[in-house]
N, C-alpha and C positions, 0 to 999 in steps of 0.2 A: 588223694587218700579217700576211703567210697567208707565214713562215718554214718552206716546209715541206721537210724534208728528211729519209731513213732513217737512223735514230736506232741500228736492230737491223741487222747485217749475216752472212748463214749464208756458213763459208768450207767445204765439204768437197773431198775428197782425187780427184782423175779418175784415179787408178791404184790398181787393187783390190790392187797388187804395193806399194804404199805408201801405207800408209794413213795420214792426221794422226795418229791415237791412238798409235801407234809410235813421235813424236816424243817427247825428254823435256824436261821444262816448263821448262828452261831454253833450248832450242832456239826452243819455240814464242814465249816472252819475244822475245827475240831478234829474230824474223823479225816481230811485229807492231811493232815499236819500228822494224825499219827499215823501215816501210812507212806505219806511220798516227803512229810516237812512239807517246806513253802513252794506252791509251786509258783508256774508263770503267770496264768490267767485261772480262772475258774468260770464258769457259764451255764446259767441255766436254761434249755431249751423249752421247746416251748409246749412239747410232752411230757416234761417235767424230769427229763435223766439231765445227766450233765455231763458239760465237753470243758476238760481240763486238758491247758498244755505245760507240757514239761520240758525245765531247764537243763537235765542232765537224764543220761540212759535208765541209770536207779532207779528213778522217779518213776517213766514208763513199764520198769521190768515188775517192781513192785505193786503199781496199782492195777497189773493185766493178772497178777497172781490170787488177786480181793475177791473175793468168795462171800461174805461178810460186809456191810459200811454201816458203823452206827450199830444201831438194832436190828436189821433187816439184809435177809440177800438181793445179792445184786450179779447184775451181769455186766463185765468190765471187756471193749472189745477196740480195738484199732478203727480211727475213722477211715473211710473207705476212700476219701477226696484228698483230704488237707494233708495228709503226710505225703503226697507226693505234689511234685510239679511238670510243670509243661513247658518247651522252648521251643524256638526254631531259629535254625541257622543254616546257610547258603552256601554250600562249599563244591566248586566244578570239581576238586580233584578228587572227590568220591563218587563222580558220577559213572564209574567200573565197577564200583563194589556193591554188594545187596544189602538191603536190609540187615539180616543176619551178620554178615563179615564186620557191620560195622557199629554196632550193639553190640560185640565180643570184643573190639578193641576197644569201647568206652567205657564197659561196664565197671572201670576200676574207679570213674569219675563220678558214677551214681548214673548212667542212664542204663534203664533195665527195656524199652524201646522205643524202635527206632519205624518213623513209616515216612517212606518218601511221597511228596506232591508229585501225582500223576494231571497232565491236561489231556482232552483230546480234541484234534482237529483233522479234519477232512477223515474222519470216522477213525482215526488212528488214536492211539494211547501213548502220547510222548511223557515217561519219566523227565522231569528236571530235578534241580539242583539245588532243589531248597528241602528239609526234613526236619519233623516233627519229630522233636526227642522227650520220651517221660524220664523224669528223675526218681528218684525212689528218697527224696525227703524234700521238703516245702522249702526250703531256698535255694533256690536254683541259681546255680553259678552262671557270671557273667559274660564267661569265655570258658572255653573248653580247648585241650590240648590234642589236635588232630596229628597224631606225627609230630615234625616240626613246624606243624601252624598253629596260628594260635586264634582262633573262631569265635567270632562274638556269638553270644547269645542271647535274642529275643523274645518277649513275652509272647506266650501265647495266650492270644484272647479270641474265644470261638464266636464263631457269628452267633445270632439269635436263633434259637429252638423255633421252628415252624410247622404248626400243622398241614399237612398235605390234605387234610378234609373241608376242615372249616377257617383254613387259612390266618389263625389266632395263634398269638406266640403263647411258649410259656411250656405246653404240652406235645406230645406226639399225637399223629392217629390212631395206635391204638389204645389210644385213652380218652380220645375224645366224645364228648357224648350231645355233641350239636349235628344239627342239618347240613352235610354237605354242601359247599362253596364253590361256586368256579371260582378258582385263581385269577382270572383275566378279566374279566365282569364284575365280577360280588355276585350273582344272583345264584338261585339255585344250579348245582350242578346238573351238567346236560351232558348227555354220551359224545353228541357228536360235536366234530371241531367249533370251537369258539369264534363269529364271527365281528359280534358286535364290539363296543366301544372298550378300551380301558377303562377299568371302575375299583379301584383299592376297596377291598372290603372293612380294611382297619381305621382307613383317613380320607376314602371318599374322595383321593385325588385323581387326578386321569392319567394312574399308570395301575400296571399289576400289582399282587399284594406280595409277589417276590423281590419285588424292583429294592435295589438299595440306596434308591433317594427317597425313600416313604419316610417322614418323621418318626411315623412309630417307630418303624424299622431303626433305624437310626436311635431313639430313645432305649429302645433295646440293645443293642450295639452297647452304648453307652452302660446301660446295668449290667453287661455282663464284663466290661474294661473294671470297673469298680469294683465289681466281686472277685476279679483274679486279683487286679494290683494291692487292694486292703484286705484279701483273704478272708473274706466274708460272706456269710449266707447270702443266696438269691431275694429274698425277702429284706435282709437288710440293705441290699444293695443299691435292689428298687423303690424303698422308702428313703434313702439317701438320694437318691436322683432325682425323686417327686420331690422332693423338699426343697434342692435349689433350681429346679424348674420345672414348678407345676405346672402340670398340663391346664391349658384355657381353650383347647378345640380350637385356634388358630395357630400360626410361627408371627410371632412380632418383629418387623423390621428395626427398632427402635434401637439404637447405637447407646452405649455408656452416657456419651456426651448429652444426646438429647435424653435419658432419662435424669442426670443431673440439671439441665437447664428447665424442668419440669416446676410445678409449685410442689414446695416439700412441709408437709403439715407435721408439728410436732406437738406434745401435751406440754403444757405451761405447769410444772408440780405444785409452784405457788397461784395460782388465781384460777388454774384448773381449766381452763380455755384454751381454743386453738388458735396457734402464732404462727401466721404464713407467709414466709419469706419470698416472696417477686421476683423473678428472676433478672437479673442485670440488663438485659436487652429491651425490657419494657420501661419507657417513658411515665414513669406514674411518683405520685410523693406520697408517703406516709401519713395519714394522718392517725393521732392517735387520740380516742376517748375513753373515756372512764365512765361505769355504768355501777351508783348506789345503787344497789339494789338492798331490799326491804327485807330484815331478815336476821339482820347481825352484824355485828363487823367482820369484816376480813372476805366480805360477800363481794368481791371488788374483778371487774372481768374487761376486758381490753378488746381492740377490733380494731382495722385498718380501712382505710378509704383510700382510692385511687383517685389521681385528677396529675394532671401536666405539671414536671418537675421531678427531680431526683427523687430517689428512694430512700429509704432509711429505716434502720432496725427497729423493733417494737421493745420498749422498758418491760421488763418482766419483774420490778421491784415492788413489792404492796404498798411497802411504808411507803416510798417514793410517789406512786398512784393514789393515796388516800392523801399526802400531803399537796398533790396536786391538783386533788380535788376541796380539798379545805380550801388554798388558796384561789380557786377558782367560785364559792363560793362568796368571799370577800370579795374579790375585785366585782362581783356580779349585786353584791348586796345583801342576798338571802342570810337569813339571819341560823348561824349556831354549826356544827359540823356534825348534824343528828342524820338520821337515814332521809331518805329523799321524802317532799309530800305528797309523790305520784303515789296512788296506789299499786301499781307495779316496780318501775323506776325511773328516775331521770338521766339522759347523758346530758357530761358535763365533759366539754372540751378545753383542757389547759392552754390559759392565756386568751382564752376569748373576751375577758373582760379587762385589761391591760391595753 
């Protein structure tokens, strides 16, 4: 059954003298509640219109009819992206039929087109049997009913956007507004054939800057798997990807394990100091002292020492630290549990005088 209706609805402001982002989020509440009720999502862009998605058709048919939001006109319009989706799926026994023939028998499923993967070799153009199908609404179903077969269907995730000039993702060439690149080099573009060395323009590695083992490449790949599968802006998708692996202008070989077998430094909430745990394959013992420092009570900070012997955890107790140092104290002699008479401070190791 082909349910299709705009899911993504863009509302922006027709008077530059009031613009939606001026409103405050209880106003804008407000005005979508008496227009569509509760919708699904609500979002404010970052030119200040807004992308609201809708639970039920009403919702859609009514806020595309708003003329009016609030005080102010507005212009209310169907997103151009996110109400549709993209699959592909592999099917030999349509490989008789065309494009056309078979976008006419799906279209009751929501695919409105249909374009088959062409390769060529030895200068020819061979069709195969794999086809990029668009749907006409943002969920795109799993399988699809070919005949009596039943076709899975796959995400489509398009490679990275690459400049043909200045060889930098993101944009086309004719929008770019840098220095022509060779592709093969990095250096400036030259008319004639390219002889010298591979030279990535993006990551400086020794292949071309088309090649699909470039990290960027690849990190790119990556933003763009994120912005189909969580259906989200290119901006957001890329600040999601930077965030769980920030670029450091090298690839780190470092395995899960060896970053857990690493020293792991934590803040101490009570004594405010760094507590750093050893890791099990080093030969070292704990040692722990206590440092009065001059100033107050509860001015009390902790530190480890390494020497031949087990390891062991560091006390992160104060009371437990300040009574360790009283008693240490006594067993030593020094007279009273006042702050230390160093003019900065004294370490005092429990049980050294025992």
């Amino acid at each position: 059954m082909n349910d299709s209706w705009p899911r993504f609805i863009l509302m922006s402001s027709a008077s530059e003298e009031k613009p939606l982002s001026k409103l405050s989020p209880f106003a804008v509440q407000k005005g979508f509640q008496a227009i569509a009720g509760t919708l699904k999502s609500t979002k404010k862009l970052r030119d200040g219109s807004f992308l609201v998605e809708c639970s039920r058709r009403t919702q859609a048919e009514n806020l595309l009819k708003t003329v009016h939001f609030v005080d102010r006109p507005v212009h209310v319009s169907v997103h151009k992206t996110l109400n549709s989706s993209r699959g592909v799926i592999r099917c030999r026994d349509l490989s008789d039929m065309s494009e056309t023939e078979i976008r006419d028998e799906l279209q009751t499923q929501g695919v409105v087109e249909v374009h088959r993967v062409t390769v060529k070799k030895e200068g020819k153009v061979i069709p195969t049997n794999t086809l990029f199908l668009t749907f006409n609404r943002p969920d795109m179903p799993k399988e699809l009913r070919v005949g009596y077969l039943k076709v899975k269907v796959d995400l489509f995730i398009p490679n990275p956007l690459r400049c043909f000039n200045c060889n930098k993702f993101g944009h086309t060439s004719q929008r770019c507004k840098t220095a022509a690149k060779c592709q093969r080099c990095g250096k400036d573009k030259h008319e004639e054939q390219c002889e010298g060395p591979q030279i990535c323009s993006n990551c400086s590695g020794p292949h071309a800057a088309s090649a699909k083992d470039c990290p960027v490449w690849k990190k790119e790949k990556e933003i763009q798997r994120i912005r189909v599968e969580k259906r989200i802006s290119f901006p957001e998708a890329r600040q999601l990807v930077e965030a769980t692996s920030p670029s450091t202008g090298f690839t780190s070989n470092l395995s899960f394990a060896d970053v857990l077998n690493k020293k792991r430094s934590v803040k101490s909430v009570v004594c405010q100091t760094d507590l750093t745990w050893v890791s099990s394959d080093t030969p070292v013992q704990t040692v722990r002292s206590v440092s009065l420092v001059s100033g107050g009570p509860g001015s009390v900070s902790i530190g480890t020492q390494a020497s031949s012997g087990k390891s062991g955890p560091v006390s992160t107790d104060a009371r437990a630290l300040r009574e360790s140092a009283l008693q240490a104290d006594k067993s030593s002699g020094s007279p009273g549990a006042g702050p230390s008479t160093s003019p900065k401070h004294q370490t005092l190791t429990p049980g050294a005088g025992s």
